[in-house]
C-alpha positions as CSV (number, residue, x, y, z in Angstrom):
1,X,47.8,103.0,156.0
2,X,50.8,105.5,155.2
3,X,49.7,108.6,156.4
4,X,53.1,110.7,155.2
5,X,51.9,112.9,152.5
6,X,54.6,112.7,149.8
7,X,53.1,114.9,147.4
8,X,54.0,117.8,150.0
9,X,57.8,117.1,149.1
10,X,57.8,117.9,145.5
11,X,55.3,120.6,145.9
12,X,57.2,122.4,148.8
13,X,60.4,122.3,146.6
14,X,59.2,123.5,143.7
15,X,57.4,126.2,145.6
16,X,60.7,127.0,146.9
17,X,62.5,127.2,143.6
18,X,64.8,124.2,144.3
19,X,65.7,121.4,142.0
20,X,66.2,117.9,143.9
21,X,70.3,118.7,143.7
22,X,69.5,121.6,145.7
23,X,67.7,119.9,148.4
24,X,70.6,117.6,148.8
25,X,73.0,120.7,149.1
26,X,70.8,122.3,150.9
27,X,70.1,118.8,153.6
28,X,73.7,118.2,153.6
29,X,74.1,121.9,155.0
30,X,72.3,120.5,158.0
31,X,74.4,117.7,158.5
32,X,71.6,115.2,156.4
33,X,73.4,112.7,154.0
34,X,70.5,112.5,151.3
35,X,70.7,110.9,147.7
36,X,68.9,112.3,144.6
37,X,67.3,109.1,144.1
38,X,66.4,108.8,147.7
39,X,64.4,112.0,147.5
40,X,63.1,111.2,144.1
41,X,61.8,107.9,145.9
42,X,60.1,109.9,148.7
43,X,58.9,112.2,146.7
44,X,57.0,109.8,144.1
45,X,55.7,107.9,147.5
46,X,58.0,104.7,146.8
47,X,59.5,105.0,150.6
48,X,59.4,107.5,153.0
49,X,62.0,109.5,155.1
50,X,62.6,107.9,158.4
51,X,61.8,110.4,161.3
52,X,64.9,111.5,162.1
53,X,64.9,113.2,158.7
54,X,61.5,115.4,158.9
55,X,63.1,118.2,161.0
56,X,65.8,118.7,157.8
57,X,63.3,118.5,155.3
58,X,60.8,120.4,157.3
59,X,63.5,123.0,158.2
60,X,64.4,123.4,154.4
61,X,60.7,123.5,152.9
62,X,59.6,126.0,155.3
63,X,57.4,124.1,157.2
64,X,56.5,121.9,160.2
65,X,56.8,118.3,160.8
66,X,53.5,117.8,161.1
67,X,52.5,118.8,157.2
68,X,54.0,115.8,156.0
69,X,50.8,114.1,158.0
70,X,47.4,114.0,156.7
71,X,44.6,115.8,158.5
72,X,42.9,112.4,160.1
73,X,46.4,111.2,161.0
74,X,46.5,114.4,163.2
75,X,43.1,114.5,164.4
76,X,43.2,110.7,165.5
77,X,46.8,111.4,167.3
78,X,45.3,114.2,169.1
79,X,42.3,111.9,170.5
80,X,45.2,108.9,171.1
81,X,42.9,106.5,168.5
């Protein structure tokens, strides 16, 4: 089951004002080599972002790593299910 919640992508950036080109300026600031398409792809659930990559994209949408997780994926990591 992929718990990432992709949707979280799109709606962060847009809450955030920022096209997709801006969140590739704005990942490339941090030192995060990121294509359009390849945020388009995460962001329409196609493939996700490896983990390396939450902390940039968490850093940029103003919020933590563990929002792009569902609730039960939390819950069950917290009981170590």
């Amino acid at each position: 089951m992929d718990a990432f919640r992709y949707q979280l992508l799109s709606q962060r950036r847009e809450v955030q004002g920022y096209s997709r080109r801006d969140m590739v300026i704005k990942l490339h600031d941090l030192g995060l080599e990121v294509a359009e398409n390849t945020l388009s792809k995460w962001e329409a659930g196609d493939t996700a972002p490896d983990a390396d990559k939450l902390g940039a994209l968490a850093k940029v949408l103003g919020c933590a790593i563990e929002d792009f997780f569902s609730p039960e994926t939390k819950r069950e990591a917290s009981h170590g299910e």
